[in-house]
Biopython code that builds the backbone (N, CA, C, O; Angstrom):
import numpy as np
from Bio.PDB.StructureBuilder import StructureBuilder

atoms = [
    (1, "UNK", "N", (5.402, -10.949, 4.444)),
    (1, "UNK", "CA", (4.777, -11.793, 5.440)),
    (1, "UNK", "C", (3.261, -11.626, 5.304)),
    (1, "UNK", "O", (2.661, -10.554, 5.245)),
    (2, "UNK", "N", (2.760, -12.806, 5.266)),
    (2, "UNK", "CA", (0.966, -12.916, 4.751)),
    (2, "UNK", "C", (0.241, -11.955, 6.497)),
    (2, "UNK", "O", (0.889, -11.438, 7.407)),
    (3, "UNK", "N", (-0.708, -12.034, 6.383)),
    (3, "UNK", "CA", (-1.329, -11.671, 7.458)),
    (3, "UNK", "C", (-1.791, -12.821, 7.761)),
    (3, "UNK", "O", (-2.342, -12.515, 8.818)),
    (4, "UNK", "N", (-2.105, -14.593, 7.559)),
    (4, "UNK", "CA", (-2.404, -15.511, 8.172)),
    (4, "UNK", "C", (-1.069, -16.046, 9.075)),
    (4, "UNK", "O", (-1.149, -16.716, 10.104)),
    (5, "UNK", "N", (0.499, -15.452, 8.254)),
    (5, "UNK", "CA", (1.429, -16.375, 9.129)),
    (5, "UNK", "C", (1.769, -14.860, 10.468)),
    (5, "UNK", "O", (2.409, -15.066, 11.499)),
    (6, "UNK", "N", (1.312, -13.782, 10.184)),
    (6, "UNK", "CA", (1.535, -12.840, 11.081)),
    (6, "UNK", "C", (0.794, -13.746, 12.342)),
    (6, "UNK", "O", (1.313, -14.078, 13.408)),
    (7, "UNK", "N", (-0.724, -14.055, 11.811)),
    (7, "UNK", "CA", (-1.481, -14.403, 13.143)),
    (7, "UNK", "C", (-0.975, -15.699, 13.717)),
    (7, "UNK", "O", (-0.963, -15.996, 14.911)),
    (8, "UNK", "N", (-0.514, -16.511, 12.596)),
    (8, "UNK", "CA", (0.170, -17.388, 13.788)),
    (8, "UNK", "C", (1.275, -17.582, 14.028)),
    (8, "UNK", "O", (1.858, -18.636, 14.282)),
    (9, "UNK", "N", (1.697, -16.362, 13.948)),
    (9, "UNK", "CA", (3.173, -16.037, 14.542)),
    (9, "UNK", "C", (2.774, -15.650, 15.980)),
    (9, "UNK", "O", (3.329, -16.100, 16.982)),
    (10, "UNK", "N", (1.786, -14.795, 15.977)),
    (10, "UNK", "CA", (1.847, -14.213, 17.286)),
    (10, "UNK", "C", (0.680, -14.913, 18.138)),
    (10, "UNK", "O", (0.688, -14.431, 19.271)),
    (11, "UNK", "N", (-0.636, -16.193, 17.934)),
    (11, "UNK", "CA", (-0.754, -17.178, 17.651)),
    (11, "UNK", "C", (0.301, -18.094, 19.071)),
    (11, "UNK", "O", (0.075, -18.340, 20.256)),
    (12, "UNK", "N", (1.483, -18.365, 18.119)),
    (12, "UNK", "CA", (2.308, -19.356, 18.759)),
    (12, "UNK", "C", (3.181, -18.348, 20.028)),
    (12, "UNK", "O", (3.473, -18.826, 21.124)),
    (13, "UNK", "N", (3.453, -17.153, 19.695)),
    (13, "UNK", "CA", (3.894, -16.545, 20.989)),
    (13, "UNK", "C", (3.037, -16.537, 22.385)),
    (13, "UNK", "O", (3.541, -16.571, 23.508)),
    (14, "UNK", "N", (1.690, -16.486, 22.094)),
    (14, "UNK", "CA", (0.697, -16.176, 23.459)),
    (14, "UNK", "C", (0.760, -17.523, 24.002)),
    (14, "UNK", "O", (0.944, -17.552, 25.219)),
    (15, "UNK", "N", (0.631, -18.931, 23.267)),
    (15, "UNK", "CA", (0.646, -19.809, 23.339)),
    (15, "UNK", "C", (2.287, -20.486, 24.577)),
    (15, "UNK", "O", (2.244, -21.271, 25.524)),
    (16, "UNK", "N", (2.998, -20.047, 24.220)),
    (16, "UNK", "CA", (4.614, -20.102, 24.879)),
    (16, "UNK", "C", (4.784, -19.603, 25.769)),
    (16, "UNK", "O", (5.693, -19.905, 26.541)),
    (17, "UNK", "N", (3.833, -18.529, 25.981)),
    (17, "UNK", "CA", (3.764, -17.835, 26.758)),
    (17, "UNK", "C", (3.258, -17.902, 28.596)),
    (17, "UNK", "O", (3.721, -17.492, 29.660)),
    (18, "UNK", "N", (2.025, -18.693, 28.123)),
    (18, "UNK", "CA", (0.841, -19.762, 28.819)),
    (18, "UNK", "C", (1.594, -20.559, 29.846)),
    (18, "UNK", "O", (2.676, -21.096, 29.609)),
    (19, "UNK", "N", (1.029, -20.603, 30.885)),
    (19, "UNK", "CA", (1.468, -21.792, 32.158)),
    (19, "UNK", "C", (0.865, -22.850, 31.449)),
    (19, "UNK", "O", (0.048, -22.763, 30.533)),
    (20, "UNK", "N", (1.569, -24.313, 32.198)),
    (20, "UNK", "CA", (1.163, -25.514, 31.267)),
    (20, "UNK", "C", (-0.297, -25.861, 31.597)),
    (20, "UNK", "O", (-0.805, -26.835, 31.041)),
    (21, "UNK", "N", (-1.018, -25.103, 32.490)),
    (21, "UNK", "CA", (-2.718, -25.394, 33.232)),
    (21, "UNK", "C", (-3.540, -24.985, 32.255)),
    (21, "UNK", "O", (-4.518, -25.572, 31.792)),
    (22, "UNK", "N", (-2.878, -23.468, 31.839)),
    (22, "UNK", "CA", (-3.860, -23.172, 30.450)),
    (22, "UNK", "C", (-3.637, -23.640, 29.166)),
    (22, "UNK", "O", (-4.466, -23.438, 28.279)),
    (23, "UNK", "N", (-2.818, -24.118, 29.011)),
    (23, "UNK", "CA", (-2.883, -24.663, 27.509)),
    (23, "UNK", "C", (-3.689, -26.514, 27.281)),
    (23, "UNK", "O", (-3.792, -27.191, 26.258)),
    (24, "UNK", "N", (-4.092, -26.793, 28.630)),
    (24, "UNK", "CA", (-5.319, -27.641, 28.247)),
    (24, "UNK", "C", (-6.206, -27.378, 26.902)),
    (24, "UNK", "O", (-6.461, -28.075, 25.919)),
    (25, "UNK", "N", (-6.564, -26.038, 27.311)),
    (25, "UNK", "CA", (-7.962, -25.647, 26.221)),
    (25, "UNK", "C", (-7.114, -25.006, 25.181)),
    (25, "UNK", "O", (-7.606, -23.910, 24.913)),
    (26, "UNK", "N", (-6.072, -25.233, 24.505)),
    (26, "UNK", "CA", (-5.204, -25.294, 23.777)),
    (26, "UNK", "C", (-5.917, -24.500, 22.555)),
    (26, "UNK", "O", (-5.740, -23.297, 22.362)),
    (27, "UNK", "N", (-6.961, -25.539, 21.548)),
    (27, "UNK", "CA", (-7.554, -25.888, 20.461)),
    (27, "UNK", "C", (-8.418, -24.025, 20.657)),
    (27, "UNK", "O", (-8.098, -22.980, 20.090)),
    (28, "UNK", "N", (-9.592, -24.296, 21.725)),
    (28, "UNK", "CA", (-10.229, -23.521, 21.847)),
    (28, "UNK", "C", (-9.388, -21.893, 21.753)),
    (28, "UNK", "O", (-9.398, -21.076, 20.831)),
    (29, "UNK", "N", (-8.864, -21.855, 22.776)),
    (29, "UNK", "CA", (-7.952, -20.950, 23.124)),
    (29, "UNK", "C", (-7.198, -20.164, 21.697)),
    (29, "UNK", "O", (-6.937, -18.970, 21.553)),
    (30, "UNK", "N", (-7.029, -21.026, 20.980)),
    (30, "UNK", "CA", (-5.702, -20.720, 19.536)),
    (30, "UNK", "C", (-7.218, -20.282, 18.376)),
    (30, "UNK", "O", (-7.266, -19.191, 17.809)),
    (31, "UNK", "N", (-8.218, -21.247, 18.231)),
    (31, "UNK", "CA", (-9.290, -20.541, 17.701)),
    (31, "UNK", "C", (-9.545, -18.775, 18.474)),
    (31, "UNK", "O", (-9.429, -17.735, 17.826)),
    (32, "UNK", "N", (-9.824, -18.837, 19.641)),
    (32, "UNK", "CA", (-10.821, -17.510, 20.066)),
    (32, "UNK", "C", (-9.390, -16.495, 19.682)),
    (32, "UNK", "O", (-9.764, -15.366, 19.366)),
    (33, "UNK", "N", (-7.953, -16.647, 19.646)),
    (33, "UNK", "CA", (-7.259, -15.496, 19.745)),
    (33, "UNK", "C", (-6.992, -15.350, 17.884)),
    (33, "UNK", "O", (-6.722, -14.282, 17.334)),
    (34, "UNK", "N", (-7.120, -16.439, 17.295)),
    (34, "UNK", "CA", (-7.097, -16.372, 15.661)),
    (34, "UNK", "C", (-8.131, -15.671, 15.430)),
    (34, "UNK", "O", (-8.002, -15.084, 14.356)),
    (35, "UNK", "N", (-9.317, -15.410, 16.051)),
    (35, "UNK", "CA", (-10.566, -14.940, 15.691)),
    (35, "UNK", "C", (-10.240, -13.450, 15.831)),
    (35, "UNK", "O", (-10.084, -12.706, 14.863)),
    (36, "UNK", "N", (-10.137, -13.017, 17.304)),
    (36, "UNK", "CA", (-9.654, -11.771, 17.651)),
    (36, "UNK", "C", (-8.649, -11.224, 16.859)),
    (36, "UNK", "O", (-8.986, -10.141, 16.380)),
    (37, "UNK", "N", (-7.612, -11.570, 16.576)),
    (37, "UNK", "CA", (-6.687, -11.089, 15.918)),
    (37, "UNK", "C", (-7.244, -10.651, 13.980)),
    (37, "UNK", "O", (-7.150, -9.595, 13.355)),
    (38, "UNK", "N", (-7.825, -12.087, 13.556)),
    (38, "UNK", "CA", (-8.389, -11.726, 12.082)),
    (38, "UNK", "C", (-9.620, -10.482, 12.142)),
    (38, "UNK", "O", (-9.740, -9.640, 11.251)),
    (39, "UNK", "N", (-10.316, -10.535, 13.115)),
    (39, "UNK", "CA", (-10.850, -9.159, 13.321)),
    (39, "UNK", "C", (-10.512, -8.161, 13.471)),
    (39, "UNK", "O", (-11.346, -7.485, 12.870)),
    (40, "UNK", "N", (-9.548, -7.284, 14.043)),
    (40, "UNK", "CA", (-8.601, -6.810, 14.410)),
    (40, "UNK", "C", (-7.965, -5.897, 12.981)),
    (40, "UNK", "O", (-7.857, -4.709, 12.677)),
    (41, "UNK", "N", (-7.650, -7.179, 12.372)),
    (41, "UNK", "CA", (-6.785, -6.745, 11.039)),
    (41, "UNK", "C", (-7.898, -6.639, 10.105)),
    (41, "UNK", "O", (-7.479, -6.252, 9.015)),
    (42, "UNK", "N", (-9.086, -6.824, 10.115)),
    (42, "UNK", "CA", (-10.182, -7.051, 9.113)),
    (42, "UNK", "C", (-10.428, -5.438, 9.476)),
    (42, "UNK", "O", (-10.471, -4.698, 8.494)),
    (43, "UNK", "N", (-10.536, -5.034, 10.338)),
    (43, "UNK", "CA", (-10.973, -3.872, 10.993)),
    (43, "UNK", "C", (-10.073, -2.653, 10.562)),
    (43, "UNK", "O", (-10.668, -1.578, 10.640)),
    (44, "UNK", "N", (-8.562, -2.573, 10.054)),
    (44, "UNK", "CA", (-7.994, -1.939, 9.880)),
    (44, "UNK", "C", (-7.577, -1.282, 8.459)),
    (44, "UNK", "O", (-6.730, -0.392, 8.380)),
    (45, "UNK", "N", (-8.287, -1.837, 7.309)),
    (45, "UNK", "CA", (-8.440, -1.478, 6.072)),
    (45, "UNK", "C", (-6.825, -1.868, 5.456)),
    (45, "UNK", "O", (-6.249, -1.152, 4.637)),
    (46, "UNK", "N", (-6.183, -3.275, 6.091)),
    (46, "UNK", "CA", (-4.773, -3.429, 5.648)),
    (46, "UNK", "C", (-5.106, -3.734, 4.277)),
    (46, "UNK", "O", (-6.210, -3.884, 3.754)),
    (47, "UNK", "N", (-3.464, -3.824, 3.596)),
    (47, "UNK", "CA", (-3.410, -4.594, 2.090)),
    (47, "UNK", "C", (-2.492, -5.351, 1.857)),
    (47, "UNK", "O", (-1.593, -5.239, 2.690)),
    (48, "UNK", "N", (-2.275, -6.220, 0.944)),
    (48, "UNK", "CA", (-1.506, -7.238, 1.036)),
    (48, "UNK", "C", (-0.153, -6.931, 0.473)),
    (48, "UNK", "O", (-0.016, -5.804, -0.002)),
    (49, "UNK", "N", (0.983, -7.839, 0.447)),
    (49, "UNK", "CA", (2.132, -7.023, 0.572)),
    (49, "UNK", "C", (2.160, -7.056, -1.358)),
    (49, "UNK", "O", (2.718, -6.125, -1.938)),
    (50, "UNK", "N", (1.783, -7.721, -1.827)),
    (50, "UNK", "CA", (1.137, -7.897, -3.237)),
    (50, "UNK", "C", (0.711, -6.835, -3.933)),
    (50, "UNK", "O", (1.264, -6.372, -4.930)),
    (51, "UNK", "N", (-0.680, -6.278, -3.205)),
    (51, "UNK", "CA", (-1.431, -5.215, -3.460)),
    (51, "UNK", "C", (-0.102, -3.604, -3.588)),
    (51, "UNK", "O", (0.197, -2.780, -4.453)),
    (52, "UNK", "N", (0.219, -3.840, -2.482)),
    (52, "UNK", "CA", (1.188, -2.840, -2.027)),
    (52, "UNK", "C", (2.423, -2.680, -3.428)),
    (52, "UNK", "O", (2.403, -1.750, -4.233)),
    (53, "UNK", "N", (3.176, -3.537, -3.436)),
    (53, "UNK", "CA", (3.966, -3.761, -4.362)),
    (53, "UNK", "C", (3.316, -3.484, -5.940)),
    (53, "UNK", "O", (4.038, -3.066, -6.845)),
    (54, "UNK", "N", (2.091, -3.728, -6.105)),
    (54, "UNK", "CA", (1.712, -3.182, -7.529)),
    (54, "UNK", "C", (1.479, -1.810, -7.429)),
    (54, "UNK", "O", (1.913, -1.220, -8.418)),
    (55, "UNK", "N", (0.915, -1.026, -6.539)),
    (55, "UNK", "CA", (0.626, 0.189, -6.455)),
    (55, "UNK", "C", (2.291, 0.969, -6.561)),
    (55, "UNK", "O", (2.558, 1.949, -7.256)),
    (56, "UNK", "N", (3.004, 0.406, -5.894)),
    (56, "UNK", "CA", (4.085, 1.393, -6.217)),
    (56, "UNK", "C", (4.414, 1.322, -7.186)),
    (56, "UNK", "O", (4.917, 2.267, -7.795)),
    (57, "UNK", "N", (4.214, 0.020, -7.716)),
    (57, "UNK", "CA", (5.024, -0.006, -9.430)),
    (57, "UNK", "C", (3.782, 1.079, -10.220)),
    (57, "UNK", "O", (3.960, 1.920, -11.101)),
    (58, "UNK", "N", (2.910, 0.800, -9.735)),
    (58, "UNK", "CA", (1.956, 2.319, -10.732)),
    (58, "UNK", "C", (2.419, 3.864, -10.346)),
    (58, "UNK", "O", (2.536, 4.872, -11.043)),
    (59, "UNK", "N", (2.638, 3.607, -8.886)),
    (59, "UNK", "CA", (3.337, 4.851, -8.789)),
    (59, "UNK", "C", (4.472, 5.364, -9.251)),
    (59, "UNK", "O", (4.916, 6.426, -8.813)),
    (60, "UNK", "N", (4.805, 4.972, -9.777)),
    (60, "UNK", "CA", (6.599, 4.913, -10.344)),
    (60, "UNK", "C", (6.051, 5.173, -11.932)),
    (60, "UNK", "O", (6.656, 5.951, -12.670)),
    (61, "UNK", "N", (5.195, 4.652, -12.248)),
    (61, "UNK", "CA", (4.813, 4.842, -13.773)),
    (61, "UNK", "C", (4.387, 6.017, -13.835)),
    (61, "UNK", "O", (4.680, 6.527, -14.917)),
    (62, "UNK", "N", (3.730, 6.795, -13.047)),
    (62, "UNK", "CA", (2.630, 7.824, -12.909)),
    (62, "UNK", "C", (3.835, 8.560, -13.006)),
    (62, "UNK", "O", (4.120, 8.949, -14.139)),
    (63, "UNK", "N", (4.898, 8.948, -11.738)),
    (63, "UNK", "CA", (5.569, 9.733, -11.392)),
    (63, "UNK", "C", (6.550, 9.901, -12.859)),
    (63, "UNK", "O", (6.536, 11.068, -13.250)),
    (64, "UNK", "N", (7.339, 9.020, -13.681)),
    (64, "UNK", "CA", (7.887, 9.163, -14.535)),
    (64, "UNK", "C", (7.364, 9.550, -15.645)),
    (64, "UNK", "O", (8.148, 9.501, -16.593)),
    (65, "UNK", "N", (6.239, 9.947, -15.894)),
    (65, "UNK", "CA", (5.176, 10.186, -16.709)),
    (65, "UNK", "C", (4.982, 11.646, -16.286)),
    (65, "UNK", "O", (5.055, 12.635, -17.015)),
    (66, "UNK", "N", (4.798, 11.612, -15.360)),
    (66, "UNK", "CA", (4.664, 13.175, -14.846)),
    (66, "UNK", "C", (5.441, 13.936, -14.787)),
    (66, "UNK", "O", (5.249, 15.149, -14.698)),
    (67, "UNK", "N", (6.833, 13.182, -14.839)),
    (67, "UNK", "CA", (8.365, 14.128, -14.848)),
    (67, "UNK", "C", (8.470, 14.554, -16.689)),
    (67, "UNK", "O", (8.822, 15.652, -17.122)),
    (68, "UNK", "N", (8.176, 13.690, -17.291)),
    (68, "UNK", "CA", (8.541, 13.661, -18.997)),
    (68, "UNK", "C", (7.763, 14.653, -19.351)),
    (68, "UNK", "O", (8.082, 15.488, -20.198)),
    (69, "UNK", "N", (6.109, 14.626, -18.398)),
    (69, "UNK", "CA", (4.955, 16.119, -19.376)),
    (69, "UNK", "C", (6.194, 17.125, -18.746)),
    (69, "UNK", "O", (6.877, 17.851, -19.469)),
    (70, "UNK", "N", (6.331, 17.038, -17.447)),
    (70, "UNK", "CA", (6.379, 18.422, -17.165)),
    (70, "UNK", "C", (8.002, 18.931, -17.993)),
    (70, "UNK", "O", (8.344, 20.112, -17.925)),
    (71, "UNK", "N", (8.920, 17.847, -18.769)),
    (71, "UNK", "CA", (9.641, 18.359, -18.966)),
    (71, "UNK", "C", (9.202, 18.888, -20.366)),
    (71, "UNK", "O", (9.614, 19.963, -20.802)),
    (72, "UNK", "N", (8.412, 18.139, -20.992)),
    (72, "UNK", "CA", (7.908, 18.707, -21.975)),
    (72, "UNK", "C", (7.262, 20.088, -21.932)),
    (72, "UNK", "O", (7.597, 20.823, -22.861)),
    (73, "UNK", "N", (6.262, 20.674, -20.897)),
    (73, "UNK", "CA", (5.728, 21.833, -20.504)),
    (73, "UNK", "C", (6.791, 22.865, -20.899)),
    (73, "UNK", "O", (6.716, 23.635, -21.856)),
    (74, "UNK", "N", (8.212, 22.721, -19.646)),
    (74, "UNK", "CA", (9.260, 23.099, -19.813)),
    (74, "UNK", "C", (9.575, 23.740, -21.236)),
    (74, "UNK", "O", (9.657, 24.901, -21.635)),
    (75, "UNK", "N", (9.709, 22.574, -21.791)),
    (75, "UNK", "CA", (10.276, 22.834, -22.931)),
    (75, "UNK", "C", (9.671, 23.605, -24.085)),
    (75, "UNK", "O", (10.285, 24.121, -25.019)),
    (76, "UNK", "N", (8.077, 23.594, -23.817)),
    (76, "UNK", "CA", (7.371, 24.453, -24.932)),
    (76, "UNK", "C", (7.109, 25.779, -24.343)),
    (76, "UNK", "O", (6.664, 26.781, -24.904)),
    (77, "UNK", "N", (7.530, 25.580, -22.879)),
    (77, "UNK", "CA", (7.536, 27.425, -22.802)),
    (77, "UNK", "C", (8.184, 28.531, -22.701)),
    (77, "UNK", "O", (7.931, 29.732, -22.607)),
    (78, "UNK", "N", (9.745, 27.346, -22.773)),
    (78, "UNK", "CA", (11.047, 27.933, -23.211)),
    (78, "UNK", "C", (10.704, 28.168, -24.856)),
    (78, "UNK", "O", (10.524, 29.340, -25.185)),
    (79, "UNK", "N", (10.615, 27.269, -25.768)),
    (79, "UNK", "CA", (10.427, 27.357, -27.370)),
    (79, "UNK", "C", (9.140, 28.719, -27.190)),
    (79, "UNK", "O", (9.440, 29.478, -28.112)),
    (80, "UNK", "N", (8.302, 29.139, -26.691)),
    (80, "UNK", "CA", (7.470, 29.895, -27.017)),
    (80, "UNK", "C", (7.537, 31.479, -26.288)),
    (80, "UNK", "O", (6.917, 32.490, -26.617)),
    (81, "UNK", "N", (8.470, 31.294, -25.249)),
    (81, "UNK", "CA", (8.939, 32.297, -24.292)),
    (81, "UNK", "C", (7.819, 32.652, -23.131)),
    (81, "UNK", "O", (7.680, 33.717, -22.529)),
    (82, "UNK", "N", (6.963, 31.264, -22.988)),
    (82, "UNK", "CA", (6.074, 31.614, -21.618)),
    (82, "UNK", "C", (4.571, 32.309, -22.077)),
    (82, "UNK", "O", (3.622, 32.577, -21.339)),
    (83, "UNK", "N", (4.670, 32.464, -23.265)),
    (83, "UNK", "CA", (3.285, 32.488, -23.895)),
    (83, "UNK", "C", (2.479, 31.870, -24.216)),
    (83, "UNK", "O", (2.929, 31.090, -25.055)),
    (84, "UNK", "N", (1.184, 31.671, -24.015)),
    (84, "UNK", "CA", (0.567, 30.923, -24.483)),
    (84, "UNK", "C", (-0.129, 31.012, -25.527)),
    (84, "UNK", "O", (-0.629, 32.119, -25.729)),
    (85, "UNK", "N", (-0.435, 29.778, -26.659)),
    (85, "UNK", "CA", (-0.917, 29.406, -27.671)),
    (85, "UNK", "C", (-2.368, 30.048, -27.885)),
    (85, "UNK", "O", (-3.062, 30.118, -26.870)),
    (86, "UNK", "N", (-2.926, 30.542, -29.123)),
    (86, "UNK", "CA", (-4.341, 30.785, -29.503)),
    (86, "UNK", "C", (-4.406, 29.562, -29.958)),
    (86, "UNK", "O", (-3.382, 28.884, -30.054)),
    (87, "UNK", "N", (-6.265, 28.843, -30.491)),
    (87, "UNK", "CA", (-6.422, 27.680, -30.597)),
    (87, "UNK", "C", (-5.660, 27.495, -32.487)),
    (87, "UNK", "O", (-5.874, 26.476, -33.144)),
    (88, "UNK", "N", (-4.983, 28.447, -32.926)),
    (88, "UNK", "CA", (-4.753, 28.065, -34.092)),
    (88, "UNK", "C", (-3.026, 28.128, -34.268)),
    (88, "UNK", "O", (-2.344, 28.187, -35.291)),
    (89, "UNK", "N", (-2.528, 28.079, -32.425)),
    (89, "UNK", "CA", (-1.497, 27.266, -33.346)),
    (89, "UNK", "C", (-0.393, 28.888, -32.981)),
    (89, "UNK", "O", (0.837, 28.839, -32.977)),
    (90, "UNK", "N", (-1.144, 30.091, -32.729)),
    (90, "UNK", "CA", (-0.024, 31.471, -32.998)),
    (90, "UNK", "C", (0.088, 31.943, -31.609)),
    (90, "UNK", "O", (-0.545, 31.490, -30.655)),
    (91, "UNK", "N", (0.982, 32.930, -31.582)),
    (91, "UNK", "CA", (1.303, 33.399, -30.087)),
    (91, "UNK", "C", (0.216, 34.239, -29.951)),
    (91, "UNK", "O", (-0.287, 34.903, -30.857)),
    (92, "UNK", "N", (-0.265, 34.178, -28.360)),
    (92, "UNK", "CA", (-1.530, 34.641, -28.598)),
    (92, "UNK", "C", (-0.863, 36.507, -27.799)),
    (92, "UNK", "O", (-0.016, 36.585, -26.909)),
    (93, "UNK", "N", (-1.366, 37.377, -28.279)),
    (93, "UNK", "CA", (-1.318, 38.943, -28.133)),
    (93, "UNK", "C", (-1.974, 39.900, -28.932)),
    (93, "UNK", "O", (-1.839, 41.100, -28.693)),
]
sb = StructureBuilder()
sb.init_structure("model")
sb.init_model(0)
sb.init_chain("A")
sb.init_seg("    ")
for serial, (resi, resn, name, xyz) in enumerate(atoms, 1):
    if name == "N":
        sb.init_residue(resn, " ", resi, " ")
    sb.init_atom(name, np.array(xyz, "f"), 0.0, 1.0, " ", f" {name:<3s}", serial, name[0])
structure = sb.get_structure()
């Protein structure tokens, strides 16, 4: 759901809401609460459901990436017995 049909979702609720005396100034009225409301959400550092949806797919890349080093880690410090390497390659002691 966009954040323009959020606002006039809720928009058309205040509106329904209204005795039929106030919805004269109808026009005005649906501007000043579209205003308030896009401020509101401007104010809150949201993201779009778009934005959102790519970040997890990076997160999901990151995380499976991060599972494979660490199984790799794993695996070279089982092959080396938890020792670590000198820069040439030998067990260092």
């Amino acid at each position: 759901m966009s954040i323009t049909h959020t606002i006039e979702e809720i928009s058309q609720r205040i509106e329904q809401a209204m005795p039929d005396s106030l919805r004269e100034g109808k026009q005005e009225f649906e501007k000043a609460v579209r205003q308030a409301v896009s401020n509101g959400f401007s104010r809150m550092d949201l993201v779009t459901r778009e934005e959102f949806d790519v970040q997890t797919q990076v997160l999901a890349r990151t995380r499976a990436k991060l599972e494979a080093l660490e199984q790799r880690v794993a695996e070279m410090e089982k092959h080396h017995g938890g020792q670590p390497e000198n820069e040439e390659g030998d067990m260092a002691n």
